[in-house]
Every structure is written in C-alpha cells, then in structure tokens.
C-alpha positions in Angstrom: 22.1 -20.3 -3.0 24.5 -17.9 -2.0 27.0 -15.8 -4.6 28.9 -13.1 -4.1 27.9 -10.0 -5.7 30.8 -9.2 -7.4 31.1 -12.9 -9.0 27.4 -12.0 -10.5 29.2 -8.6 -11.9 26.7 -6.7 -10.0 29.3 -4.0 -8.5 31.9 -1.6 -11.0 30.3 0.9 -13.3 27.0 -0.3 -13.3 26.1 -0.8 -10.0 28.3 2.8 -8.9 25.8 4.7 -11.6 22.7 3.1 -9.8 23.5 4.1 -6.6 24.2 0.2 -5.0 27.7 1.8 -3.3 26.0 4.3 -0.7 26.0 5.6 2.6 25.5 2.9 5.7 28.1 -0.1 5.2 31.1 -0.5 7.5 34.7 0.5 5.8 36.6 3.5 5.4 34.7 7.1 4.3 37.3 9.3 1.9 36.7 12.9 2.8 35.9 14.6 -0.2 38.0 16.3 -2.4 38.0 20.2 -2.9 36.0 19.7 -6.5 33.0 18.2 -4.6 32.2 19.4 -1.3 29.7 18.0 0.6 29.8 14.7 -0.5 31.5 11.8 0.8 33.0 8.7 -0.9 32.4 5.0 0.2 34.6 2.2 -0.6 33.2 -0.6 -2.5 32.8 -4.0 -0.4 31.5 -7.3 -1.8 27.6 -8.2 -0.5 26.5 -11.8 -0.5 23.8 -12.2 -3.0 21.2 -15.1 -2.1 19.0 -16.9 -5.0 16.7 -19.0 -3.6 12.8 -18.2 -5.0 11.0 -17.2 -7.8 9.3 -14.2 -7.2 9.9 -11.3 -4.9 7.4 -8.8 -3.6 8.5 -5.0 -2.4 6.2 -4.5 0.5 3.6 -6.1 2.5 1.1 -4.3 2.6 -2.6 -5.1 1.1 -1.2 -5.4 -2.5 1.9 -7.5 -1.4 0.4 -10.0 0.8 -2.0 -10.9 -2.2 0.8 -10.8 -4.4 2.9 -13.3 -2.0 -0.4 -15.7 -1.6 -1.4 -15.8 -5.3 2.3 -16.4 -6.2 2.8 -19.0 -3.8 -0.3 -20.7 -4.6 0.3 -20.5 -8.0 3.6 -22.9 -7.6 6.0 -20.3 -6.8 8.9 -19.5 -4.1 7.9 -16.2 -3.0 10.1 -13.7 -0.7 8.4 -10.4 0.9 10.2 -7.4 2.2 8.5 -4.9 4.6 10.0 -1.9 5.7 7.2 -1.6 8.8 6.9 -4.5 11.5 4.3 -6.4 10.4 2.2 -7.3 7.5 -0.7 -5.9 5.9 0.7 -2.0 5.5 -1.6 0.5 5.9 -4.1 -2.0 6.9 -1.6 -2.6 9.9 0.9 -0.4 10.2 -1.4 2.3 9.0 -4.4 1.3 11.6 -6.6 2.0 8.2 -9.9 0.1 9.8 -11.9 0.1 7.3 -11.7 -1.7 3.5 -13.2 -0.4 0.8 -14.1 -1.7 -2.9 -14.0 -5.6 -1.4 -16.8 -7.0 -3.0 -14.8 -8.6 -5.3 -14.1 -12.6 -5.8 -11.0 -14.3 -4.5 -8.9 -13.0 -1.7 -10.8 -10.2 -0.5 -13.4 -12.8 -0.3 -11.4 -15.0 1.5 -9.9 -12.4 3.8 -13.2 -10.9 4.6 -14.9 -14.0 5.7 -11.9 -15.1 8.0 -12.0 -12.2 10.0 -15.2 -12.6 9.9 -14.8 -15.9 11.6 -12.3 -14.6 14.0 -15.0 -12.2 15.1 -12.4 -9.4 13.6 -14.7 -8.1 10.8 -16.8 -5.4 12.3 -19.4 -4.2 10.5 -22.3 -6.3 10.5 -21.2 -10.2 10.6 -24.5 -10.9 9.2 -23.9 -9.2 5.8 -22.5 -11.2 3.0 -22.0 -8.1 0.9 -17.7 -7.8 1.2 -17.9 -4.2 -0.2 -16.9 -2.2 2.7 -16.2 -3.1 6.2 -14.4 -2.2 9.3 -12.3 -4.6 10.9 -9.7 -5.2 14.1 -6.3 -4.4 13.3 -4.4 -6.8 15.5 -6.5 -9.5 14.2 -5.8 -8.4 10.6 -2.0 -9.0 11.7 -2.7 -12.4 12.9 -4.7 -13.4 9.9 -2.1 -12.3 7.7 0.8 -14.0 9.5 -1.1 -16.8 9.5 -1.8 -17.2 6.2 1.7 -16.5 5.0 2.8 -19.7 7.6 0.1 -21.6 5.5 1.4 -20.8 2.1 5.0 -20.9 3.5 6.1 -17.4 2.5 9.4 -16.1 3.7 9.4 -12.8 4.4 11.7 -10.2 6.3 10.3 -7.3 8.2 12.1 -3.9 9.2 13.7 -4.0 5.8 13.8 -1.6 2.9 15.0 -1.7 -0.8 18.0 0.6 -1.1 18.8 -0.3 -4.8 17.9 -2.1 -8.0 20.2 -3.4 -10.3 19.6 -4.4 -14.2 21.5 -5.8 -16.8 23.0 -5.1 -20.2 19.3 -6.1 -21.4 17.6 -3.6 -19.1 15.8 -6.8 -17.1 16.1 -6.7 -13.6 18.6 -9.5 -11.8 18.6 -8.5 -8.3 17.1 -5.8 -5.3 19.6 -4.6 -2.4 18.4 -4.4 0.6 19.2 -2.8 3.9 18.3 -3.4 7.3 19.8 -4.7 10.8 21.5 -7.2 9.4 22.9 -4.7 6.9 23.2 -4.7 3.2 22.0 -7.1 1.6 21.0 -8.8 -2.2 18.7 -10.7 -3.7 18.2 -12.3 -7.3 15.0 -13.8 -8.6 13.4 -13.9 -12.4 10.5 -11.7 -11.4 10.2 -8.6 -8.9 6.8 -7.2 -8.1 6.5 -3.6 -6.8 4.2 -3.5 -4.0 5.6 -0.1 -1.8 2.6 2.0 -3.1 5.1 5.1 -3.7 6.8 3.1 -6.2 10.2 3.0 -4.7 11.2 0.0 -6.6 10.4 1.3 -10.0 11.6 4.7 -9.5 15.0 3.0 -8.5 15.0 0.9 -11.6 14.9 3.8 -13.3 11.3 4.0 -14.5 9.4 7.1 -15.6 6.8 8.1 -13.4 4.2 10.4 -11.9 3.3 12.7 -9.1 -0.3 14.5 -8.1 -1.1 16.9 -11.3 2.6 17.0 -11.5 5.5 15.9 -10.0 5.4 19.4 -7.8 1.9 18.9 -6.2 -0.9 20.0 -5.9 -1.0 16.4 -4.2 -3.4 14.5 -2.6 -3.2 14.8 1.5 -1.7 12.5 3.9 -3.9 11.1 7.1 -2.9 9.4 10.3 -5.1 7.0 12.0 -6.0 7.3 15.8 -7.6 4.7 18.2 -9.5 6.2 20.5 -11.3 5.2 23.7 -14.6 6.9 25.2 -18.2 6.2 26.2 -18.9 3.5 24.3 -22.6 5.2 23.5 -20.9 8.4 22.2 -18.9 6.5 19.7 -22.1 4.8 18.7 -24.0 7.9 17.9 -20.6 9.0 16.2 -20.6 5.9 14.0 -19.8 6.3 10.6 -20.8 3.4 9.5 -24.6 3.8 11.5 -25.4 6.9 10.1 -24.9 8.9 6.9 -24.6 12.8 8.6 -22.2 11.3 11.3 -19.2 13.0 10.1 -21.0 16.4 9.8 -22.5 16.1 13.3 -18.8 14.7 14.6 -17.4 18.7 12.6 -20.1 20.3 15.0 -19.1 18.5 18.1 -15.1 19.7 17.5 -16.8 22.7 16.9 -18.3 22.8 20.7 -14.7 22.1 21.9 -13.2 25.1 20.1 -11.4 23.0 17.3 -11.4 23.2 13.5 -9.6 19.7 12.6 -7.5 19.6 9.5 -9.8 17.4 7.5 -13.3 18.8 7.5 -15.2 15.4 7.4 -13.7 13.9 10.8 -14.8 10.2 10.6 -15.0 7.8 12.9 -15.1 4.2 13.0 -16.7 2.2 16.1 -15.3 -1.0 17.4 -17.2 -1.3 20.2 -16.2 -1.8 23.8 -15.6 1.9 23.9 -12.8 1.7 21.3 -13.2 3.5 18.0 -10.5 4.1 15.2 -10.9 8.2 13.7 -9.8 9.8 10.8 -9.4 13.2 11.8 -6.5 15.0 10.2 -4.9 15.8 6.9 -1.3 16.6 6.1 -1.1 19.2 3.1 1.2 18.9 0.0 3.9 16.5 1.6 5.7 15.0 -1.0 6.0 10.9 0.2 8.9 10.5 -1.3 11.1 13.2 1.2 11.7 11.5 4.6 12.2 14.9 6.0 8.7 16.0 4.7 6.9 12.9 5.9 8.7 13.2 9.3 7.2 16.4 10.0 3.2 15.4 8.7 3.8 12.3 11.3 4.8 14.8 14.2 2.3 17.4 13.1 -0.7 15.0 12.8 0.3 13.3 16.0 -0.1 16.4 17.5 -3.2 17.3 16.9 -4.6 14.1 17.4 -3.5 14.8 20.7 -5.0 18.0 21.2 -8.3 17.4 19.6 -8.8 14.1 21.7 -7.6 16.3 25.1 -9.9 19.4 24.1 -13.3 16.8 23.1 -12.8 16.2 27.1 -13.9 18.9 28.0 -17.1 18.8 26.5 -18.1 16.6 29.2 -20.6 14.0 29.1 -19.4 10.8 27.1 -16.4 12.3 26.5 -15.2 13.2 30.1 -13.1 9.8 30.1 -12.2 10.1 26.1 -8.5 8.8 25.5 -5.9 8.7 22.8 -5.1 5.0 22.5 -2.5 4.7 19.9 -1.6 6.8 16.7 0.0 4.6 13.8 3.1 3.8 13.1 2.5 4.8 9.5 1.2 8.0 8.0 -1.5 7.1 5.7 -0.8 8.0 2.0 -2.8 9.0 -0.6 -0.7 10.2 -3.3 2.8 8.3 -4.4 4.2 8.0 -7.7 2.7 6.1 -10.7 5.1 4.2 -12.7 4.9 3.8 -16.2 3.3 1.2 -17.3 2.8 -1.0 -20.8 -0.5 0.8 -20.5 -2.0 3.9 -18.5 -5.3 4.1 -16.8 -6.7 7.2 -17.5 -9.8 9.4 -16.6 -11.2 8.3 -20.1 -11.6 4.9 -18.7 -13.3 5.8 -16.0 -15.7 8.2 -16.8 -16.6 5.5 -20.1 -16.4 2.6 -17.8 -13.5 1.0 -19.7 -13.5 -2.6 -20.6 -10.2 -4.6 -21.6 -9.6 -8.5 -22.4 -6.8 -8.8 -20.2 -9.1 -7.0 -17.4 -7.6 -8.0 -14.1 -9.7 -6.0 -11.7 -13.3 -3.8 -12.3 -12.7 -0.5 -9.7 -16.3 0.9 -8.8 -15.4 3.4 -6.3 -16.2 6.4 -7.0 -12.9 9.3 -7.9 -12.0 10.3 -4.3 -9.9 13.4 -4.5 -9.2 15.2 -1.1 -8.6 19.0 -1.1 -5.1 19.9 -1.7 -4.9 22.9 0.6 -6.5 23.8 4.3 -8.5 26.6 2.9 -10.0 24.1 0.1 -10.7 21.7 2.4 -13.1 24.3 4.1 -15.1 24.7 1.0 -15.2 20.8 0.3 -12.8 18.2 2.0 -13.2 15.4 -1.2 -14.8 15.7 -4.7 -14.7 14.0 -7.7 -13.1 16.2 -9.5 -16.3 16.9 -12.0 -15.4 13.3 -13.3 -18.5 10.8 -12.9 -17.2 7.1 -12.7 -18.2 3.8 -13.9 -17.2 0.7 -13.2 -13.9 0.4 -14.9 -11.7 -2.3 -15.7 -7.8 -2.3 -14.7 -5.9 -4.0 -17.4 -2.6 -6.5 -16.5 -1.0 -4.0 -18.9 -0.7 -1.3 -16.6 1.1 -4.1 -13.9 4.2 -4.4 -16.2 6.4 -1.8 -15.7 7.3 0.0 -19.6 10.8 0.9 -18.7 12.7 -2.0 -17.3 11.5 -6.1 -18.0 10.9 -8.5 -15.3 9.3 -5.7 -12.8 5.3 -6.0 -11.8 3.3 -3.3 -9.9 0.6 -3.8 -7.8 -1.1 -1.5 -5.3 -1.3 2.4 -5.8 1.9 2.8 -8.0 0.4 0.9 -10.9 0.4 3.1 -14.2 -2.9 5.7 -14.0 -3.4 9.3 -14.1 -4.7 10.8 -11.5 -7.9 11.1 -11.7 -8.0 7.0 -12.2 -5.2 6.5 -9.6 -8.0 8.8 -7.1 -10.4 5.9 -7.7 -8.3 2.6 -7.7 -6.0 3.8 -4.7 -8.7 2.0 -2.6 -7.5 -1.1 -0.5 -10.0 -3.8 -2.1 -8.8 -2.7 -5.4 -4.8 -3.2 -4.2 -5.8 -6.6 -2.9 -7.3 -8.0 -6.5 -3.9 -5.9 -8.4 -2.0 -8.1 -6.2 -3.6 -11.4 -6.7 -3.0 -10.5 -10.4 0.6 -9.6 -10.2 1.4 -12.7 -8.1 0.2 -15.3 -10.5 1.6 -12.8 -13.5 5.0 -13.3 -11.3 4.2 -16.8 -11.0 3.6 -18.1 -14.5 6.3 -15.9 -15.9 8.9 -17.5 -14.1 7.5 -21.1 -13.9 7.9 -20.7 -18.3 11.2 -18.8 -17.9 9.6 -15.9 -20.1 9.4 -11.9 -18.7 5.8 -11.1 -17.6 5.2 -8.9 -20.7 5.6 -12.3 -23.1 3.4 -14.3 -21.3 0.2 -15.2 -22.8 -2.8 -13.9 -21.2 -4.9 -16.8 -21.8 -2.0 -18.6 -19.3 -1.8 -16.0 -16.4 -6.0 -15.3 -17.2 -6.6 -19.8 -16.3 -4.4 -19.2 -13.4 -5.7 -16.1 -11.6 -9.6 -17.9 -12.0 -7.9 -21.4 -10.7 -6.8 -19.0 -7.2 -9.6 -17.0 -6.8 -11.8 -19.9 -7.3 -9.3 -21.7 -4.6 -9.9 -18.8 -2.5 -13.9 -18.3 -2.6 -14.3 -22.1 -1.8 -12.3 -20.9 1.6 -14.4 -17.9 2.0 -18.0 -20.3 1.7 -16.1 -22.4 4.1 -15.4 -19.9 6.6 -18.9 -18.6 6.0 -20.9 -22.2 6.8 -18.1 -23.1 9.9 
C-alpha cells in the first residue's frame, strides 16, 4: 500500500529534527545564509511511503538473513535492506570464510549442512560437529538467495537507511531509505536492526557504545584476501590442519622481508590452489566515519597487494602466488552497542550467566585484537585477563531501551565490551537473528511492541523454527 509521507505526518518539525530532509534529493539547494556558513538548505519534497509487511530487517548479513527466515517462517511479511550486493554480509561481502561458534541448533544447523550438500562447506564434510568451518563464498551467496526465494523474502540490495522516524509515543512507524531509485520510505509494526554498527538504532536516537569508549581504543578492522598459489603450500599453510600454522606463515613473511599488520597471518585453504587469508589489521578506525573506513579499505588493499607480490619471491610454491580478489567489505570488529532492555556484561561471562529468556549460549572464548601496531607485536589477541564460560544472551538485550518497536540482532546488540569481544562471532549473529525474527514475528502477528510480548509465546515459536530447521539439516545430512 502506498501513502504519501506527508499524509502519514512524517515530514514538518519532526521529521526536519531527525534529519529525514537531507542532502541527495532532486529540487532546489538555498545557499546558506551569512549566520550559518557551510551548510546548505534542502527544500522539503513529499516521498511515497509503502506498507506492505510486517517486519523489516536493516541488513543482510548473517544476523539479518536469520532474522528474515525466522520471521518469514514464523507467519510474517518480511522486507530486507542491504547496503552491499548480495546477501550474507561479511560472510559475502566480507569474503569471512570461516564460521565460528556454529554448533548451535536451528539455522546454523540448517545452513551448515546445505553447504555441506553443495560441496561448499570445507572443512571436513565428514564431521557432524557445526562449530567451526570454512566454507565457499559464492556458494554461501547462492544458498542464501536461495533460501530467501524459498521463504519468499523481498529484499532490496545496494540500499542503505538514511533515516528513522518515531512518533509522539517514541515507537518507530517507518525507515527512509536511499538508493538508485532514490529516497525512499517504509512503514511496518516491527524493525529489526541487523547493520552490526547499529546504524539504525543510533538514528532512532538510541544511546550507545564504542570500544572502551566512544573515542577508541577500538578493536581493529581486517580485509579478506583470496589468494591463489601451489596448492601444496597452502596446505602446509592450513590453518585449519595445523595449530602453529599461523606462527610458521609470521616466519615465512619474515623470509620475504615483511612484517604484516596482524601478527597472526591466517590462512584458510580451499583447495584447488585457492586459499582465503587474513593478513592485515586496520588500527583505531572508527566504523562509523566513511572517510576513516575509506582509507583502512585502501590501506589494507595495499598491502595485501604487496605482501602477496613480495611472498613471490620466495620462490618455490610461491613463484606463481596471486592476489585473486580483496572484498568488497572491510571486516569489522568493533561498531556500536545499542542500549538495550538489558546489557551483557563481562560478569556474565566470566560466571557463565544463565537467564529464562536465554536466546542464545555464546562459548567462544573473549577475542580482543590489539588496539595499536606496536601491541600487536607483543600479542595480536587476548582475552583481556577475562576467562569465559558458556554464557547465555538474554532476548532482553534484542529490544532496544530507547525507542519501542526496534530489535537488534548481530554485533550491535546491548553488551560491554568485553561480552560484545565474545558474541561478535558469526554463529552467535546467526542464533540473535533467528531470535529477533520470530520476536519481530509474534509481536506484530498479536499487534503488541516486542518488549510486551510474553516470552513463553516468542520462547514456543523460536523451538517450533529451529526444530523446522534441524529436520532440514538431518535431511541434508542423509540425501
């Protein structure tokens, strides 16, 4: 159904003091007046506002595309917005490779054992254990396409949210979004924030956090490389063969004159002579400044490059080594927490936290990456002197404190960050999502905000998916 903004009062005042009248629509710019140089006035103009599902997801990466299934199979009309050009985010996008914290029911079951089927999941087919695993990232696009053509998800690629807009109540009504086709809106009961910086929140006007502070120190960004070389080389290189592999892989950079930015170079073999590495780190970029994430990309891209071109010379297996394809997206480690109805916290994780409205357990351990070059010399990742246990993730710290009707899912869920440094992990986004989605789901199928719901209600529904979604996963596995 199609409005017009202005007829849903979305525009005046309120929509001027969140930003929705910005920079990038056609109509005349006022040059500014002497008071307020710099700036530039836009005129107002009236954007069609479409209402046609019941929950939409902010991003499509791991956390969103569970988010999207579980809604949709929960009973719901689900719309996704990516800002990259496919699905699956730093799975895709990202060229991660490799999925961590998986062993966990439901979709990362299901997931797990379709690549598997595809031939796509790369680490030992044999293994029924989902914890870890590298897999191909082309067929991880597939899949994901796929499975949203199953469930019959709309979503729009290339597209990011520019605005948020609440009402007198403080409950969201409706996302603007810009893209090729321009600006856009969209209404719904429920929004879930999947961007894993938390761009949604922070434009609803939610509280949130940054590193040990909003200033840094920060954990570092990484991009991924594919590389191509002997394909016995990237064997013996293997990270997921041997245990000293990223140690010996140091030494061998070493032989080619290089110091790499991250000291535990890893790398990932696909076999064929392809491999995916994760070889750099990008130091106190905040991921929230486009100009700061502009130069990390074009930094690490760089010496991707240069490492890849001096290991050449070393001869041998790596006479023929190449640099296949860098991603599209810088891989991110640190992006805001919103505030949520409840915050993880380093408590819970050194005690091994339980809660009754547990959605997830993490068991990763707390991964913190040196903040600074020179720390990374001494010690590329610690813990952080903080021992984990298995810790449960409560639906809680999904529901956004600030502003009703908004979920979080992913890496900007409500944590500190010594939590967020152990939940960040993929297989943990995947199980958030799930969550959220039938949170989203139920919320608006009983026309109550996700906080009201019942837990026994979203709690009979999220065992009803994942159970739906293991019996795919034995089917996969017995095809």
């Amino acid at each position: 159904m199609l409005n017009d903004l202005t007829r849903r009062g979305l525009l005046g005042k309120s929509a001027a003091t969140l930003g929705l009248v910005t920079l990038g629509s056609s109509g005349p710019y006022l040059l500014a007046k002497e008071s307020d140089p710099g700036t530039l006035t836009e005129s107002a103009r009236t954007i069609p506002l479409v209402e046609d599902c019941d929950v939409i997801v902010c991003g499509g990466g791991p956390a969103g595309i569970a988010a999207a299934i579980s809604a949709a199979r929960s009973g719901a009309r689900v719309r996704v917005f990516e800002c990259h050009g496919c699905l699956g985010g730093v799975w895709t996008s990202g060229m991660l490779s490799y999925v961590i914290d998986a062993g966990k029911p439901g979709l990362n079951a299901e997931i797990s054992s379709r690549l598997n089927s595809m031939g796509a999941r790369l680490t030992d087919h044999r293994k029924k254990n989902y914890d870890n695993y590298v897999y191909d990232v082309e067929a991880m696009k597939y899949l994901l396409e796929t499975m949203f053509a199953e469930e019959k998800i709309t979503f729009q690629l290339h597209t990011r949210v520019a605005a948020v807009h609440t009402d007198e109540n403080n409950r969201m009504t409706a996302i603007i979004t810009e893209s090729k086709s321009g600006r856009q809106a969209w209404a719904a009961p429920v929004f879930i924030d999947a961007t894993g910086d938390g761009d949604v929140g922070a434009l609803a006007g939610c509280r949130w956090q940054f590193g040990h502070d909003k200033t840094c120190p920060c954990q570092p960004m990484s991009l991924m490389g594919i590389i191509a070389a002997d394909p016995k080389v990237l064997e013996e290189f293997d990270n997921a063969g041997a245990t000293d592999a990223k140690n010996r892989l140091l030494a061998e950079m070493a032989k080619a004159g290089i110091e790499p930015s991250y000291a535990k170079p890893t790398l990932w073999n696909f076999g064929s002579g392809v491999a995916a590495v994760m070889i750099n780190h990008e130091y106190g970029v905040e991921p929230f400044d486009a100009a700061q994430v502009t130069a990390a990309t074009v930094n690490a891209r760089r010496e991707l490059y240069h490492i890849v071109e001096a290991m050449k010379k070393l001869g041998d297996g790596w006479s023929e080594a190449r640099l296949v394809a860098t991603a599209e997206q810088i891989g991110v480690r640190d992006g805001r927490r919103i505030q949520g109805r409840y915050e993880v916290t380093v408590d819970d994780v050194a005690q091994g936290a339980r809660h009754d409205d547990a959605v997830c357990r993490s068991t990763f351990s707390v991964d913190i990456h040196a903040a600074t070059q020179e720390a990374n010399r001494k010690a590329a990742y610690s813990s952080g002197g903080v021992k984990a246990r298995p810790f449960d993730i409560p639906l809680r710290a999904l529901i956004a404190a600030d502003v009703d009707g908004l979920l979080l899912a992913g890496r900007c869920i409500s944590g500190d960050f010594f939590a967020h440094a152990s939940y960040r992990v993929t297989g943990n986004a995947v199980a958030m999502g799930e969550a959220a989605g039938v949170a989203g789901a139920v919320s608006a199928a009983n026309k109550t905000l996700p906080h009201d719901v019942p837990w026994s209600l979203i709690s009979a529904q999220l065992t009803t998916v994942r159970d739906q979604a293991d019996k795919r996963a034995a089917a996969e596995q017995t095809s």
